[in-house]
Structure formats: C-alpha cells, structure tokens
SEKE-104967 format. One record per residue (C-alpha): residue in one letter; y, z, x. Coordinates in steps of 0.25 Angstrom, whole numbers, padded with zeros to 4 digits, always signed. Layout:
BEGIN
aYZX
...
# end
This chain:
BEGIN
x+0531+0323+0310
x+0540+0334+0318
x+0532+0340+0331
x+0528+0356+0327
x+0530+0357+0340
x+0540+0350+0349
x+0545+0355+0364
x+0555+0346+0371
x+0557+0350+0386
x+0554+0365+0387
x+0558+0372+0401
x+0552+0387+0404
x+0555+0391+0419
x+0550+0407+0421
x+0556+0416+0431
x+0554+0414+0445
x+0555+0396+0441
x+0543+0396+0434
x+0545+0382+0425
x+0534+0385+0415
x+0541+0372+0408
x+0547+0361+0413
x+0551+0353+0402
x+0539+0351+0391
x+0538+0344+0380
x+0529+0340+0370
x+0526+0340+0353
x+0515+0345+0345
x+0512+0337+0331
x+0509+0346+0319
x+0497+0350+0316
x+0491+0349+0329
x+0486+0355+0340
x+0494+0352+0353
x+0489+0355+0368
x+0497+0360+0379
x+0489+0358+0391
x+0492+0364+0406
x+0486+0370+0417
x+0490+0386+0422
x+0506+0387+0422
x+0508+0375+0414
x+0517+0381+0404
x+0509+0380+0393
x+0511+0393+0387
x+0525+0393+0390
x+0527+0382+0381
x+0519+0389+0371
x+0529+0403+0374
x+0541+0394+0371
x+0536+0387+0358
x+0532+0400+0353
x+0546+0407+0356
x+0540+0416+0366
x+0548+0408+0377
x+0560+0404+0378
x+0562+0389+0385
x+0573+0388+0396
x+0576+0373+0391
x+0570+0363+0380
x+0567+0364+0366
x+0554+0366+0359
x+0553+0366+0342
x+0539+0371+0333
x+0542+0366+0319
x+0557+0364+0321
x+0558+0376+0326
x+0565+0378+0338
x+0557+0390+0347
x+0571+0394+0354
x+0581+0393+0342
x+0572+0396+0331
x+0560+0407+0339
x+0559+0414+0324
x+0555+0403+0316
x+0545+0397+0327
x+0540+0409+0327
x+0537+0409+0312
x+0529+0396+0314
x+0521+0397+0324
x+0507+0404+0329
x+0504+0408+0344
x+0492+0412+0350
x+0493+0416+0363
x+0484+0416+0376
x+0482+0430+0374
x+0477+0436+0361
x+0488+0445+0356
x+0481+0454+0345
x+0480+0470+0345
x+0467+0475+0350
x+0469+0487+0341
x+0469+0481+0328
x+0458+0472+0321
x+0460+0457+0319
x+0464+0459+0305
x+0475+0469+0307
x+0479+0459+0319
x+0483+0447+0310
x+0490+0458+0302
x+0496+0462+0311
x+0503+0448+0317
x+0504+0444+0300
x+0514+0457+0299
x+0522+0455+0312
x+0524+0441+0306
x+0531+0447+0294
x+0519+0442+0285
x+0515+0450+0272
x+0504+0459+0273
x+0496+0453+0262
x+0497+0440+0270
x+0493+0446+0284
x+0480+0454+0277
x+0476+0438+0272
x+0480+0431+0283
x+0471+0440+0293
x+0460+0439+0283
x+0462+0422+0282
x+0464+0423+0299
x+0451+0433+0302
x+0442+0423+0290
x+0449+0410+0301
x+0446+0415+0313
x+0431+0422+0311
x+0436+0434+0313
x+0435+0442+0300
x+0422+0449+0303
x+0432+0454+0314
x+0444+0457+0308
x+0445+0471+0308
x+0439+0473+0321
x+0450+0478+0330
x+0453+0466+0343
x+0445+0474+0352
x+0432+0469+0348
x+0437+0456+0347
x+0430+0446+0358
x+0442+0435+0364
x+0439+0425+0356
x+0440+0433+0344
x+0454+0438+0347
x+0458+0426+0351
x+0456+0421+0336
x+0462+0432+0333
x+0474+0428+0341
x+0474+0415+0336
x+0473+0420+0320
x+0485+0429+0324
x+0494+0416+0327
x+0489+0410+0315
x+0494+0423+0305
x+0506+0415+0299
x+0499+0402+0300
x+0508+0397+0309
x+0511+0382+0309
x+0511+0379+0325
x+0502+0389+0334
x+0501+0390+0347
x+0487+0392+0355
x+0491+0396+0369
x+0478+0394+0377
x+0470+0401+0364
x+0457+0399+0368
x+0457+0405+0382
x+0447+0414+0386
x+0436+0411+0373
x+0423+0406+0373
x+0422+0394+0370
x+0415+0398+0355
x+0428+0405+0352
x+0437+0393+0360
x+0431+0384+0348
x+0431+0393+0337
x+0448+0393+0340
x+0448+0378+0340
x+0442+0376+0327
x+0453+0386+0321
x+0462+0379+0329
x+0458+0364+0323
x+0459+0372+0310
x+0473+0377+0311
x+0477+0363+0313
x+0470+0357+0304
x+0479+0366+0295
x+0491+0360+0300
x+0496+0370+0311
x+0500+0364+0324
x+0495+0371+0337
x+0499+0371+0351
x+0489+0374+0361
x+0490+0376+0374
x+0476+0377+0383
x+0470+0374+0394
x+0455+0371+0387
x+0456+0355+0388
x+0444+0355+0380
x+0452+0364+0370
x+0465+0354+0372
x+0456+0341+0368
x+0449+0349+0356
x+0462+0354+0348
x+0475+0346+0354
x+0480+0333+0348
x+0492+0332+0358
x+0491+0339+0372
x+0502+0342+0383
x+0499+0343+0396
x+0509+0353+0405
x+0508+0356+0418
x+0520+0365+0427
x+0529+0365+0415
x+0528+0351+0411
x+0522+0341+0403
x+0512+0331+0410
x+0504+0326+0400
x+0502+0323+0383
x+0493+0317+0373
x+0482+0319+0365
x+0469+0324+0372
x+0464+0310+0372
x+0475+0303+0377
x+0477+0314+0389
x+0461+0312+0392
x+0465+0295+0389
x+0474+0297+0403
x+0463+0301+0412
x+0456+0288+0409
x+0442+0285+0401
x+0433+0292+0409
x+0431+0302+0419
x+0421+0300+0432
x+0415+0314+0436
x+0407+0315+0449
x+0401+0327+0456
x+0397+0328+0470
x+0389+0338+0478
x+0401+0344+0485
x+0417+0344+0484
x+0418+0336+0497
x+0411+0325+0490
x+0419+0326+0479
x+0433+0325+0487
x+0426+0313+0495
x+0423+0306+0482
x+0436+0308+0478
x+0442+0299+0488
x+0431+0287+0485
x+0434+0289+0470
x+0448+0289+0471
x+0454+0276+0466
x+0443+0273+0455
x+0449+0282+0442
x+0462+0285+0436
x+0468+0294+0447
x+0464+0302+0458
x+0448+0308+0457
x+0448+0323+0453
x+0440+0332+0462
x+0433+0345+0455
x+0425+0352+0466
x+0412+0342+0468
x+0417+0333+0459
x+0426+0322+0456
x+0432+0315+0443
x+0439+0302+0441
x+0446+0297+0428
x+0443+0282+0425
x+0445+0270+0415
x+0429+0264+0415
x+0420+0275+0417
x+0406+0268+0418
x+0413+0256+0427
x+0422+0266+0438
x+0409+0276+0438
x+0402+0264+0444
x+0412+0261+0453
x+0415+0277+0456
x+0398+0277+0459
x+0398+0265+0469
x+0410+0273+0477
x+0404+0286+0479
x+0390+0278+0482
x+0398+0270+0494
x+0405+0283+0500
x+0392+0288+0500
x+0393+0301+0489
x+0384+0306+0481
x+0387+0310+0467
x+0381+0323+0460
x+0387+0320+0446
x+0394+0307+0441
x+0399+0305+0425
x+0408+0298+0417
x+0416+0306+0405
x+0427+0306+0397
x+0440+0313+0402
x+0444+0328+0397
x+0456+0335+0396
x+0452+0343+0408
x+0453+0331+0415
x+0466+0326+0409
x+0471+0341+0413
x+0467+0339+0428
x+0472+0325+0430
x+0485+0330+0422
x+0488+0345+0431
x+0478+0343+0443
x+0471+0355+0437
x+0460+0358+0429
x+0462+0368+0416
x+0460+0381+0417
x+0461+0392+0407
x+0471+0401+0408
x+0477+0414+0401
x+0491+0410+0404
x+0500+0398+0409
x+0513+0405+0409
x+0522+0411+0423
x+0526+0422+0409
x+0516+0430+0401
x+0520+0433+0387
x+0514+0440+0375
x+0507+0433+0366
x+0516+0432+0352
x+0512+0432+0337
x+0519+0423+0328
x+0532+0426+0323
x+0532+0438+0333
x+0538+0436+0347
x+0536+0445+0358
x+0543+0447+0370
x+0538+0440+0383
# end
C-alpha cells in the first residue's frame, strides 16, 4: 500500500543559519495516526509548514497522496486538513457562520456549508453553541471549533500541530476520541506533540526529531521496548544524595542513572532481581532511601533518554511564526 504521507530528505535552513531541517525522513501509513515527537526547536512544525505548502523546502522531496507539496501546492491543498497551534476563527462571528465561512473560501456550495456546519457543530458538542459568537467560547471549545474547521471538506490527511496545547485535560480527551474517530473513518492524521501520554494514546508510528534530524522510530511500544523492561525509581531526602547514588548505581541498568532533583532512575532488564541488587549497594554506601519502585517505562522516559530532555509543552517550535491556514486557502508567511 502507497504511504499517504512520504518525505525523503527535507532541508529548511532560516535566516541567520538556522537548520530547522537537517535531512528528515519518514512514512505515514493510511489511515493512521502518525507521531512526530521533539523537544522545543525541533522542527516539528516546520515539517508540518512544508507538508502543508506553507514552506518551501531548500532540498528534499516530500509527497501527500502522490501529490507533490512543491510541484503540485494546489492539489495538496485540496486534500488535506490543518489545524494549527493557534485557533484561527473569527471572534466576531458565531460557530456556525465560522464553518461557513471556511466552506465558502473553499469554493464549496452554500447548501453544502449550511449542512456541514449543522453535521460539524452535532460532532463536536457544539450545537447548543453554535450561534454564540467566539467570544464566549471557552479554549477548549474553540479549539474544537478549530479542529471542526480543518475538517469542513473532510479532508483525507489532517494535520494536528500540537492540538491539544493549553486544554484541560476533560476537553484534551474529548479531542482524542474525535480523533480516534476520524480515523476510524479512514482519514490518515499527522500529529505532532509533545504530550507522550497523548503520543502513546493515538500514534501507531512515531518519529523522534531532535535539531532537525531524525533520532528515533517505531511504534510506541517498540520505542518504550529500547529502554529496557523495567524502570527503577528511587527518591532520596536531598539532591546531594541523589547525585552520590548516582555514581553507586552506575553500572547496574541499560545506561547511565538519570538524576531528577532528589531522585534517581535506572532502566533495567529484571526488575525484581537488579532492585535487589540496586538495595544491597545503596545499603553498603550507606544511603538511605525515601522512595524505591519498579514500573514499566513511559514515553516521557523514552524522550529523555532520546533528547536529554524531558517534554515540555510548548506554543511553538519554529525559529519563523506563520498564520495558521485553512484548507485549500494559503496565506502568506
């Protein structure tokens, strides 16, 4: 089966020598959802610019359906959903004229765009607000807006740049399950975030970037798979501790201990048979433990191992802000 989704090689340097994009690569499968994970700066939205004709690249070649987003900008165009980190609705005007208004700049009937807001306010529990004009929306309510205004010409490949930054976590889950549902549908998403918990909840396929470049891929499990079976967490009184613990634990996991304020964190292969041993050399050096547990690794740890950085969320990753677009509609940036 042909990759909806396929980017060979992309270069993006921004003024001053910024490398945004150092050469990635990478294919999303049909009717997926498909993660692109990064810390700040990464170039995870630049990608996202480039495959939705926003950006030029300075070298590479990067398809969605066949279509090539250079060659052929107008018929990507007409494919695809974006919704961006910022929600890019009029606060003047209600809901309803909203998707109205983004049906008409796509050149859709008006009979199609009074229906489709009807079906898309009905989707997304928005009805009862409809004709409320934005400024009385909360965030999470215009972010599904946002999301219902990519979806006016039911694209077949979205794009989610960071969509659930800023919600409440009530609102990030009502998002998911309308994304699990689109998919279900057949529509193919690309993701990009920095919730792990929202990567390992919706991503079959993942991409780790980090200055540009690809470090890391594979399916949530396999990334997590990496990092060993289990994960040794022990807490101390203070930092000092923590750092000397450090040193007696180093040797005993899959790489180096990770040190998080007063407390440290070892990957390892037997968990119950290497916390036993991990005990008996804190014991002899003399340190006392305030916490000690055995778990299964996350996705936050598979980030930290990967960037020697923990997740944080952010409103942009990009050296170059540029308006949100609708579909089919292209702004200048």
């Amino acid at each position: 089966m042909a990759a909806a989704i396929e980017v060979t090689d992309l270069v993006k340097t921004f003024k001053g020598g910024v490398k945004a994009l150092t050469g990635v690569s990478f294919a999303v499968e049909p009717g997926t959802v498909f993660g692109l994970l990064g810390p700040n700066g990464a170039g995870k939205t630049t990608a996202v610019r480039i495959l939705t004709t926003v950006l030029r690249p300075d070298a590479g070649h990067a398809t969605v359906l066949g279509r090539d987003v250079v060659r052929e900008p107008d018929a990507v165009r007409s494919l695809i959903g974006l919704a961006g980190q910022n929600a890019a609705v009029d606060e003047i005007l209600t809901g309803r004229e909203n998707l109205q208004m983004i049906a008409r700049l796509n050149h859709l009937p008006l009979d199609f765009a009074r229906s489709r807001a009807v079906e898309l306010l009905r989707q997304f529990d928005l009805t009862e607000a409809g004709d409320r004009i934005l400024k009385t929306y909360s965030g999470g309510m215009r972010r599904r807006l946002d999301l219902a205004a990519a979806l006016v010409s039911r694209p077949q490949v979205l794009f989610l740049d960071e969509p659930t930054t800023g919600l409440d976590p009530q609102s990030r889950l009502g998002l998911w399950q309308v994304i699990e549902e689109l998919v279900s549908e057949g529509t193919t998403v690309l993701l990009t975030t920095q919730y792990l918990e929202e990567a390992d909840r919706l991503a079959s396929q993942l991409v780790v970037i980090d200055h540009g470049g690809v470090i890391s891929t594979g399916t949530p499990s396999e990334l997590k798979a990496r990092l060993g079976a289990t994960v040794i967490h022990v807490a101390f009184h203070d930092a000092q501790s923590a750092q000397t613990a450090a040193g007696v634990l180093t040797g005993v996991g899959n790489g180096a201990p990770r040190i998080d304020g007063n407390a440290v964190e070892i990957n390892v292969e037997q968990g119950p048979k290497t916390a036993m041993e991990a005990l008996r050399l804190l014991d002899q050096s003399g340190l006392e433990a305030t916490e000690f547990a055995l778990r299964e690794p996350s996705l936050d740890d598979v980030f930290l191992a990967l960037t020697g950085r923990k997740a944080e969320a952010s409103a942009d990753d990009d050296a170059t802000p540029t308006k949100r677009r609708g579909r089919g509609k292209k702004e200048k940036s």
